[in-house]
C-alpha positions in Angstrom: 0.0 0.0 0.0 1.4 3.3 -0.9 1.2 6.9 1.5 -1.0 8.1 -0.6 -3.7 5.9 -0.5 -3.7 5.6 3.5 -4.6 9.4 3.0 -6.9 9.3 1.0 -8.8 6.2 3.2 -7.9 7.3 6.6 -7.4 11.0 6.8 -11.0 12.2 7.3 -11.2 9.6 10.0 -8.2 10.4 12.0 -9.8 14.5 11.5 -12.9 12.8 13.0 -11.0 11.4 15.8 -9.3 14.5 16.5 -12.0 16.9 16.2 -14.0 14.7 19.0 -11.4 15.3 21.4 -10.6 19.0 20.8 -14.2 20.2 19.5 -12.3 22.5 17.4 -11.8 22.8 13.4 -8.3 24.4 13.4 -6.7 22.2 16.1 -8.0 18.7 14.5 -6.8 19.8 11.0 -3.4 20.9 12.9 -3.0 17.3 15.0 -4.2 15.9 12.0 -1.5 17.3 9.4 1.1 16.5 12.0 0.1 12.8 12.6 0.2 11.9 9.0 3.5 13.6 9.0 4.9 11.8 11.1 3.4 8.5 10.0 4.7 9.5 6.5 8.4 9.9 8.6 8.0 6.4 9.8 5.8 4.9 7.2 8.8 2.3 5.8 9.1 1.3 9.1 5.6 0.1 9.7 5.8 -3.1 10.3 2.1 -4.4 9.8 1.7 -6.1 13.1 -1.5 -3.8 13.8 -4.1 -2.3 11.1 -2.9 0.8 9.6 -6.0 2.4 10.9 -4.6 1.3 14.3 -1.2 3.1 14.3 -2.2 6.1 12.6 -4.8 6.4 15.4 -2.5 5.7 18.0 0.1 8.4 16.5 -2.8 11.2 16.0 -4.0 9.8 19.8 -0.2 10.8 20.9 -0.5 14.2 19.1 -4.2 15.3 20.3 -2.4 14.9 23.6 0.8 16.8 22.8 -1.3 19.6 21.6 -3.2 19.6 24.9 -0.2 19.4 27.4 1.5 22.6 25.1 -1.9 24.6 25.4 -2.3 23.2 29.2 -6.4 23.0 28.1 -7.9 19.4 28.8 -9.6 17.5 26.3 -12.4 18.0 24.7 -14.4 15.1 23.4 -17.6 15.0 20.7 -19.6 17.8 19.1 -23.3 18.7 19.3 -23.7 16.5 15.8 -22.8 13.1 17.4 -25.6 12.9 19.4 -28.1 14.9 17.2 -30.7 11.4 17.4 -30.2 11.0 21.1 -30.6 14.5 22.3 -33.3 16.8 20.4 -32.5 20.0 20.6 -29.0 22.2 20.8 -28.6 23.5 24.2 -28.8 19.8 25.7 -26.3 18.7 23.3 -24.2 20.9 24.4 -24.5 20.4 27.6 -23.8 16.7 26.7 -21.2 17.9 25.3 -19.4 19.5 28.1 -20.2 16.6 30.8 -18.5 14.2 28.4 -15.2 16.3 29.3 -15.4 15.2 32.3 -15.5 11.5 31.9 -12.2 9.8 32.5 -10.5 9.2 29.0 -11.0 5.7 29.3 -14.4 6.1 29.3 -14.4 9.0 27.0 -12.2 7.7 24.4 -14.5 4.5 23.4 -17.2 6.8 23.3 -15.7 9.1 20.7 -14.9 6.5 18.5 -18.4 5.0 18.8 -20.4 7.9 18.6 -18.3 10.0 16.5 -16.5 8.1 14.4 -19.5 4.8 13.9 -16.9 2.2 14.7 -18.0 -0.9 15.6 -16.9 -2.8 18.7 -14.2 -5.1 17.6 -12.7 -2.1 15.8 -12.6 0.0 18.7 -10.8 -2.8 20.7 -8.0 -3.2 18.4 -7.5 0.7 18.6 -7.1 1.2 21.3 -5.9 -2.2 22.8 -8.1 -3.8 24.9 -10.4 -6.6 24.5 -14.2 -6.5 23.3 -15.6 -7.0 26.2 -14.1 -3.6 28.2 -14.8 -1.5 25.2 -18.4 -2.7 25.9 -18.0 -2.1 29.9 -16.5 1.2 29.2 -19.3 2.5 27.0 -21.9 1.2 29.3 -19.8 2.8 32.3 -19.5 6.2 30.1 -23.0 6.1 29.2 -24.3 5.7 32.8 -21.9 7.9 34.3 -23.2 10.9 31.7 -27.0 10.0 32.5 -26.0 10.3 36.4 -24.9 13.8 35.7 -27.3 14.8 33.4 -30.4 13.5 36.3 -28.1 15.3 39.0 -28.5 18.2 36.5 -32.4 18.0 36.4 -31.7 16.5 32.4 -34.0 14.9 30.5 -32.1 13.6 27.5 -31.6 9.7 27.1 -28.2 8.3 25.9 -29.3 5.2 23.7 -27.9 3.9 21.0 
């Protein structure tokens, strides 16, 4: 497989990935740009042991968090449009939105890719590197801990798939 065909398959993806965690255009086009550099750097020494999806993930993963320890902000996860069915109108999604910057980034993480970025289970595991079964537990955990805060918040919004 050539450079150029892993951007042209995975680039709006890993833009996906990194706009869910920054919730802003600019920095996920930056973190972007900069992980496919440096995949492109390394790209001959990829050895194929993971999906390529995999380890440019991981390296855009590594950069969304470089970008967030230089700006000393935290992490910002999904937009209002990920949970457009769920939640019916803006000012709840919103405030979706900010409690799911508070959720631990184990919790959050999974959730991003699920919710932002429609990947199934089994994907999601071998992204991030952990088996099926705790990328289910984690988005059940995530889910529940968000409708906790939403009901402690007098919410009304359901988070169901």
């Amino acid at each position: 497989m050539q450079f150029e065909e892993v951007v042209t398959m995975y680039s709006d993806k890993l833009f996906n990935m990194a706009f869910g965690f920054t919730g802003n255009y600019d920095d996920a086009s930056d973190i972007t740009q900069e992980a496919l550099f440096l995949a492109y750097k390394s790209f001959s020494k990829f050895r194929g042991d993971s999906n390529v999806y995999t380890w440019l993930y991981r390296i855009a993963k590594n950069e969304c968090y470089k970008h967030f320890n230089k700006n000393k902000t935290s992490l910002l996860p999904l937009n209002a449009e990920m949970i457009k069915e769920a939640v019916p109108d803006v000012e709840n999604k919103l405030r979706i939105q900010k409690l799911i910057s508070t959720l631990p980034v184990e919790y959050r993480e999974p959730i991003v890719l699920k919710y932002y970025n429609d990947m199934p289970y089994e994907e999601i595991a071998n992204t991030i590197g952990v088996p099926i079964g705790t990328v289910r537990s984690r988005l059940a955990r995530g889910k529940e801990m968000l409708e906790k805060k939403l009901n402690l918040r007098g919410g009304q919004p359901s988070l169901s798939d």
